[in-house]
Backbone as CSV, one residue per row, in Angstrom:
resi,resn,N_x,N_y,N_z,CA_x,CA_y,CA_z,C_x,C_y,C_z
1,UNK,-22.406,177.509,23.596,-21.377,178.058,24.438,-21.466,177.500,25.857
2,UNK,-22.560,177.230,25.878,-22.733,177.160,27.764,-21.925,175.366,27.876
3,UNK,-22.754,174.878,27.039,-22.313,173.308,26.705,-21.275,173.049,26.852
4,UNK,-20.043,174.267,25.742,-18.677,173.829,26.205,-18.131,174.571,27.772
5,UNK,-18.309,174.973,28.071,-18.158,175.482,29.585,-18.531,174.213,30.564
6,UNK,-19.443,173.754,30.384,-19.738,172.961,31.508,-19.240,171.944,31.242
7,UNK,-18.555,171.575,29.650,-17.689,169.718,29.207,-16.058,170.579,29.604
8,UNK,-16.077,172.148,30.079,-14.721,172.190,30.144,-14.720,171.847,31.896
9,UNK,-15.361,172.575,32.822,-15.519,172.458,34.136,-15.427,170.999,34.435
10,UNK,-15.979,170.094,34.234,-16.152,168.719,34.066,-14.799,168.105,33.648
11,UNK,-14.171,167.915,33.085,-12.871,168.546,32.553,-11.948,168.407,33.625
12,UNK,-12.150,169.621,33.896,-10.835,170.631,35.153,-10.724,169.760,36.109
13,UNK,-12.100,168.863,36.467,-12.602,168.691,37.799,-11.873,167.012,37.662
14,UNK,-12.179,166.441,36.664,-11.367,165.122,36.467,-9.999,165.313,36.329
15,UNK,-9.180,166.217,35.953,-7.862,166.478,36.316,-7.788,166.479,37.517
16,UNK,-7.940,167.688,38.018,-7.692,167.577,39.709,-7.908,166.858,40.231
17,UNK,-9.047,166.018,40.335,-9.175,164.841,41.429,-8.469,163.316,40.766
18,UNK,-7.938,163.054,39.465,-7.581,162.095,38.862,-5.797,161.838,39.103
19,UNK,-5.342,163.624,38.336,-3.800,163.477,37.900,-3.512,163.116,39.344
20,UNK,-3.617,163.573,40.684,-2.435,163.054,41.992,-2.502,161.861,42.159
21,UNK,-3.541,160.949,41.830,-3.275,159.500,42.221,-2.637,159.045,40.972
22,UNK,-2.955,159.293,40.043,-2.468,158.754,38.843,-0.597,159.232,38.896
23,UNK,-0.250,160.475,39.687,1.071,160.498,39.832,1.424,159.064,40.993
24,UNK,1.043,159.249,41.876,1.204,158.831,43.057,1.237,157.220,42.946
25,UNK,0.530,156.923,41.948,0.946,155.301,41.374,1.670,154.941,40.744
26,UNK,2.488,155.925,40.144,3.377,156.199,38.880,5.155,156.246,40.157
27,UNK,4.304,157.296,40.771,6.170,157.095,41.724,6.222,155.814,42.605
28,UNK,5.414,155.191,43.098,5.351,153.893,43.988,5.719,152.787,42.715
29,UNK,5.325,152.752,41.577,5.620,151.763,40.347,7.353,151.754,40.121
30,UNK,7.851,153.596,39.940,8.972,153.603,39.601,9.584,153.234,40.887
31,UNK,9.368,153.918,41.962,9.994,153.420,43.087,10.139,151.597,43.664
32,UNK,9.419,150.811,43.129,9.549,149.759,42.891,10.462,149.196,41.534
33,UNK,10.612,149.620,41.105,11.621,149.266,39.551,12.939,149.440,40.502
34,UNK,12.917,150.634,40.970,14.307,151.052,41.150,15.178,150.093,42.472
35,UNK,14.062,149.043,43.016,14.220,148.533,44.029,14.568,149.115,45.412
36,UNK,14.131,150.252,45.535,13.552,151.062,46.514,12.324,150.497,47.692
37,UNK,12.031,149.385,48.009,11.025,148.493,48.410,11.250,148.005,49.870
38,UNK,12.426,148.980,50.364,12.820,148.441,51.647,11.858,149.275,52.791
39,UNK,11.180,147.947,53.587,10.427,147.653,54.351,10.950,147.530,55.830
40,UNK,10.663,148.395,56.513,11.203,148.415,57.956,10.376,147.564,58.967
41,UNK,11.247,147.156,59.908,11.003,145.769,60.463,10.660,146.231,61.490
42,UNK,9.200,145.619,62.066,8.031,146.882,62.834,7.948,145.479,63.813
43,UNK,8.043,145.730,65.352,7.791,144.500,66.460,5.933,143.957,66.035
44,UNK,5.636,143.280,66.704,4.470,142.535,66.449,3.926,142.886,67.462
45,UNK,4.212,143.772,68.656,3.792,144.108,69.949,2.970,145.569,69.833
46,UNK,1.581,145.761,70.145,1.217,147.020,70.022,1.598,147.725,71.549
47,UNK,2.146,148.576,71.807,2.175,149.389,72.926,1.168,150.598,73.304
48,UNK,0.242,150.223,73.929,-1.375,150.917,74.610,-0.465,152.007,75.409
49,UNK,-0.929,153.022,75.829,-0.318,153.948,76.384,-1.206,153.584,78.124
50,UNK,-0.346,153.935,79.374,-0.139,153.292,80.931,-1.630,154.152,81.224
51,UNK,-2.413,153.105,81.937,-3.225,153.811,82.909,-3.058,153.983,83.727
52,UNK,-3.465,155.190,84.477,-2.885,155.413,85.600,-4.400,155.687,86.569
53,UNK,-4.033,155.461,87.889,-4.847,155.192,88.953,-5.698,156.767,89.054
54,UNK,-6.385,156.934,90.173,-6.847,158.112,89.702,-6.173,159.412,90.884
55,UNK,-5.304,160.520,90.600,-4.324,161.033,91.012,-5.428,162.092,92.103
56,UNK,-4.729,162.532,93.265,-5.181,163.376,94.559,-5.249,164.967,93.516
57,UNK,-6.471,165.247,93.761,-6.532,167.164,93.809,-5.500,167.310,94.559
58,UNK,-5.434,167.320,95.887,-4.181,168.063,96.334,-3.547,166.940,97.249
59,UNK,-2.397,167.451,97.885,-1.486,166.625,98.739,-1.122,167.420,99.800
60,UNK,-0.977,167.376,101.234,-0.076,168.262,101.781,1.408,167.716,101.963
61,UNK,1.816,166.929,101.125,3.611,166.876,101.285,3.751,167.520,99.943
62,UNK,5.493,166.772,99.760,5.869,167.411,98.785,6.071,166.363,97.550
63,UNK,5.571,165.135,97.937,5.640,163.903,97.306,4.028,163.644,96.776
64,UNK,4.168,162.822,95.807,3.057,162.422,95.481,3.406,161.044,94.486
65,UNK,2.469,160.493,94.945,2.662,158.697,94.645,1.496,158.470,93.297
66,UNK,2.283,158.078,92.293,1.461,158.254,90.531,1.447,156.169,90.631
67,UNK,0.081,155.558,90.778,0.308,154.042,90.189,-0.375,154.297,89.342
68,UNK,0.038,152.548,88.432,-0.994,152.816,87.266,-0.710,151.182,86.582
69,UNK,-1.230,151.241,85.611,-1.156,149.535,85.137,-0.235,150.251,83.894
70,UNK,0.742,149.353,83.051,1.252,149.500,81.507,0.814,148.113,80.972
71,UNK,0.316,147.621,79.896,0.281,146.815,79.025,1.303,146.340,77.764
72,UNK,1.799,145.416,77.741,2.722,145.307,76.694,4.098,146.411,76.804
73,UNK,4.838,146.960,78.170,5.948,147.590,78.425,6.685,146.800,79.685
74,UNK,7.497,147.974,79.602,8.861,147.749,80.122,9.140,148.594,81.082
75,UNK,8.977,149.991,80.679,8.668,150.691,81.567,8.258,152.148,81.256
76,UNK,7.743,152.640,81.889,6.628,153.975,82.105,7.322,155.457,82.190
77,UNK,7.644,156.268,80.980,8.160,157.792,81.699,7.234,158.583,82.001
78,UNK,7.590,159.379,83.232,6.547,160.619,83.317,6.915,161.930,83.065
79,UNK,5.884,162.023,82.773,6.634,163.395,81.880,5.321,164.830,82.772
80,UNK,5.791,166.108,83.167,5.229,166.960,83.735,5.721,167.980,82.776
81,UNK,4.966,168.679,82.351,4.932,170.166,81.467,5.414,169.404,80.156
82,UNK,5.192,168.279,79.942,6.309,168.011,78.756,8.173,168.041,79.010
83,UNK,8.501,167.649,80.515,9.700,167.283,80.806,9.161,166.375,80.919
84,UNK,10.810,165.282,80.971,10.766,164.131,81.423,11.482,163.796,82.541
85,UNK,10.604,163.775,83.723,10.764,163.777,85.218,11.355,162.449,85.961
86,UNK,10.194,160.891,85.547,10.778,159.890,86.031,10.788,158.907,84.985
87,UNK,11.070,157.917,85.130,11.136,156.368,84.492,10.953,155.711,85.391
88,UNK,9.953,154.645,85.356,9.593,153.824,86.615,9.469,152.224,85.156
89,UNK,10.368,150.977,85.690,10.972,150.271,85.206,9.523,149.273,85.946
90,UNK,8.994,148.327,84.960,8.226,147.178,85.079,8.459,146.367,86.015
91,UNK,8.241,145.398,86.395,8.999,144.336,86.875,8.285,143.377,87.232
92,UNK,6.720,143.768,87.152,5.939,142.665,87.649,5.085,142.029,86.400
93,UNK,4.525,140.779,86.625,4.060,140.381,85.107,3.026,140.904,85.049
94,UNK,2.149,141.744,85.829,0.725,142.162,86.021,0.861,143.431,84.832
95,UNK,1.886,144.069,85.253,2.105,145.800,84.568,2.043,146.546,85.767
96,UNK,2.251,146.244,86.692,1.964,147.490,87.164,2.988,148.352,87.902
97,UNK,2.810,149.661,87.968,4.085,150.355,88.350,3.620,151.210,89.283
98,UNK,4.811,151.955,89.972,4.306,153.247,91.399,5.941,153.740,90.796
99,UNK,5.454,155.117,91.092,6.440,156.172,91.022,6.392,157.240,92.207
100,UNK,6.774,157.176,92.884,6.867,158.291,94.048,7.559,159.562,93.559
101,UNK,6.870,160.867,93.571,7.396,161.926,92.985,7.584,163.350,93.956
C-alpha cells in the first residue's frame, strides 16, 4: 500500500511540474502553424534611464535647477509625485540637460 502511494505522489508531482510546459509548447507550435509569428520591430538602441546631478536638501527660492546626463535620448521628463511636470529636450551630443523648475 505505502508503495502505491508514493508511485502515486511521484505521479501527481510529474504532472504538475510537466503538463504547463508541455501545454505551453503545444500553443507556441499551434500558434506557429497558424502563422501567428508576427514579430514586433524593437529599435537596436537601449535607453539607460538620465542621471541626474546630485539635487539641494533645500533651496530658499521657489526654483530649483535639476542637471543631469541622458544616454542614448532625446529628451528627459520629470515627473514629481508621479505627474509629469517638465520635458527638457537634448540638444547637446554629450547628453546633457538642465531643467529649471
Amino acid at each position: 500500500m505505502l508503495k502505491k502511494v508514493i508511485w502515486l505522489i511521484i505521479l501527481i508531482a510529474l504532472l504538475i511540474f510537466t503538463v504547463p510546459k508541455i501545454l505551453e509548447q503545444l500553443s507556441l507550435w499551434f500558434a506557429g502553424r497558424n502563422g501567428d509569428d508576427q514579430v514586433e520591430e524593437v529599435s537596436g538602441d537601449i535607453l539607460f534611464p538620465p542621471i541626474l546631478d546630485t539635487l539641494p536638501v533645500a533651496t530658499n527660492s521657489a526654483e530649483i535647477t535639476i542637471r543631469g546626463f541622458a544616454q542614448n535620448a532625446d529628451r528627459v521628463e520629470i515627473f514629481i509625485n508621479d505627474i509629469k511636470k517638465e520635458t527638457a529636450t537634448i540638444g547637446t551630443k554629450d547628453g546633457s540637460f538642465v531643467v529649471i523648475r
